[in-house]
C-alpha positions in Angstrom: 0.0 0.0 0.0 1.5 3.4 -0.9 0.5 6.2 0.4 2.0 9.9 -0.6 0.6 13.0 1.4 2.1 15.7 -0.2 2.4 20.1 0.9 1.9 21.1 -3.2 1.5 24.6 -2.4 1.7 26.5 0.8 -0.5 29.4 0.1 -3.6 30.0 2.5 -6.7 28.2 1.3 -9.9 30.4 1.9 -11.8 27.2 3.0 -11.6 23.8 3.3 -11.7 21.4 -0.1 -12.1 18.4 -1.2 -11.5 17.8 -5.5 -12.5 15.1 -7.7 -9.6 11.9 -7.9 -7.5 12.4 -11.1 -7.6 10.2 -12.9 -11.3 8.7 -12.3 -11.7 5.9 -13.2 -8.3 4.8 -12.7 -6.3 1.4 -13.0 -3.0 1.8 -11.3 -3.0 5.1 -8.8 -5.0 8.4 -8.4 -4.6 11.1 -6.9 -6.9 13.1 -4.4 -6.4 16.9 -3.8 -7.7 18.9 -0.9 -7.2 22.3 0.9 -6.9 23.5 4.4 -7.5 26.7 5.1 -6.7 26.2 9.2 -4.3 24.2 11.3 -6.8 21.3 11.5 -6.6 17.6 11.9 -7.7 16.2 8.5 -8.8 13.0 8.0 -9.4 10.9 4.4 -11.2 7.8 4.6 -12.3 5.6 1.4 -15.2 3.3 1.7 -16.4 0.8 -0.9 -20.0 0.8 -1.9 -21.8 -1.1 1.2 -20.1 1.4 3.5 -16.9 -0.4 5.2 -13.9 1.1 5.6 -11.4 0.3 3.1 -8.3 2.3 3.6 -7.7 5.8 5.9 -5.6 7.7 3.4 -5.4 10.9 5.4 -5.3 10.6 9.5 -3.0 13.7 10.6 -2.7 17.1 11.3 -2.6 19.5 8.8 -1.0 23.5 8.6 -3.1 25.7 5.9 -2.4 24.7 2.6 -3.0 22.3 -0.6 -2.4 18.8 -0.5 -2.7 15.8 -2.4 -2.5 12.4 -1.4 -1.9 9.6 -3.9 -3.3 6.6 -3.5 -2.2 3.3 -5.2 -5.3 0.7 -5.5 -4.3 -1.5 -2.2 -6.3 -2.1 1.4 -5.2 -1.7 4.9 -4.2 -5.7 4.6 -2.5 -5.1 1.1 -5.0 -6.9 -1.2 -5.7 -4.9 -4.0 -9.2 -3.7 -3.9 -11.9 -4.9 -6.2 -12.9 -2.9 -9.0 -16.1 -0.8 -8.5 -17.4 2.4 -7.1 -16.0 3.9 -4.2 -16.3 6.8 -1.6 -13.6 8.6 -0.2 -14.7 11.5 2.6 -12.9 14.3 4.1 -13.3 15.1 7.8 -11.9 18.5 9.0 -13.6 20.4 12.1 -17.3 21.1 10.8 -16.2 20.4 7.4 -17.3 17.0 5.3 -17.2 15.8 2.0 -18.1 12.4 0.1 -16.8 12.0 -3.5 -16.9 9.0 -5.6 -14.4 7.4 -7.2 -14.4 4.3 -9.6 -11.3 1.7 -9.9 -11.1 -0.4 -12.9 -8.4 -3.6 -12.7 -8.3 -3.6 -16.7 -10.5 -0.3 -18.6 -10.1 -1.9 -22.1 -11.4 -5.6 -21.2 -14.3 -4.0 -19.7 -14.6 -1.2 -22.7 -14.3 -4.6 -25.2 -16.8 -6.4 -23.2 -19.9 -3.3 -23.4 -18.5 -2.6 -27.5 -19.0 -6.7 -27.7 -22.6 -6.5 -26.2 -23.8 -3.3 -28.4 -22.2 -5.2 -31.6 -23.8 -8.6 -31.0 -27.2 -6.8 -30.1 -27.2 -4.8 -33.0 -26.9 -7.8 -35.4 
């Protein structure tokens, strides 16, 4: 499991932020983005679609600022996850957020499979 919690630019966030994973969906790593605008403890967790907790990307404390936390496709046990929809949430003081995110073990077997389906119905 790799986790990177990076300070990308220490300028002072107006308020607290969290963006949209780049890339989404993605195969191999993404990347989530989020602003501080306080000294705040900051916490990222990622749930899979019945609600447990897959992985707690983010558990610190945080000086104002932009972050970004990359996240490579792995559990708290190191399996890799499944593929599917996701939900990552950011908890800072009153502040929360849910995004979701979608992770794809192979995007062009799964592209081939739908084009397959729509070519063999249209025959």
């Amino acid at each position: 499991m790799l986790l990177i919690v990076s300070n990308i630019e220490k300028i002072n966030p107006s308020e607290f932020q969290l963006s949209q994973n780049y890339p989404n969906p993605f195969r191999k790593k993404t990347k989530i983005k989020y602003c501080v605008p306080e000294m705040s403890k900051v916490e990222i967790t990622l749930f899979n679609s019945s609600g447990e907790m897959i992985e707690r990307l983010v558990n610190q404390q945080h000086e104002p600022g932009v972050y970004e936390v990359q996240f490579d496709a792995f559990n708290i046990g190191g399996s890799r996850i499944k593929s599917g929809a996701y939900y990552y949430q950011m908890k800072a003081n009153d502040y929360i957020s849910t995004k979701t995110m979608l992770y794809t073990r192979n995007f062009f077997t799964s592209f081939l499979r739908i084009f397959d389906r729509k070519k063999f119905n249209s025959e």
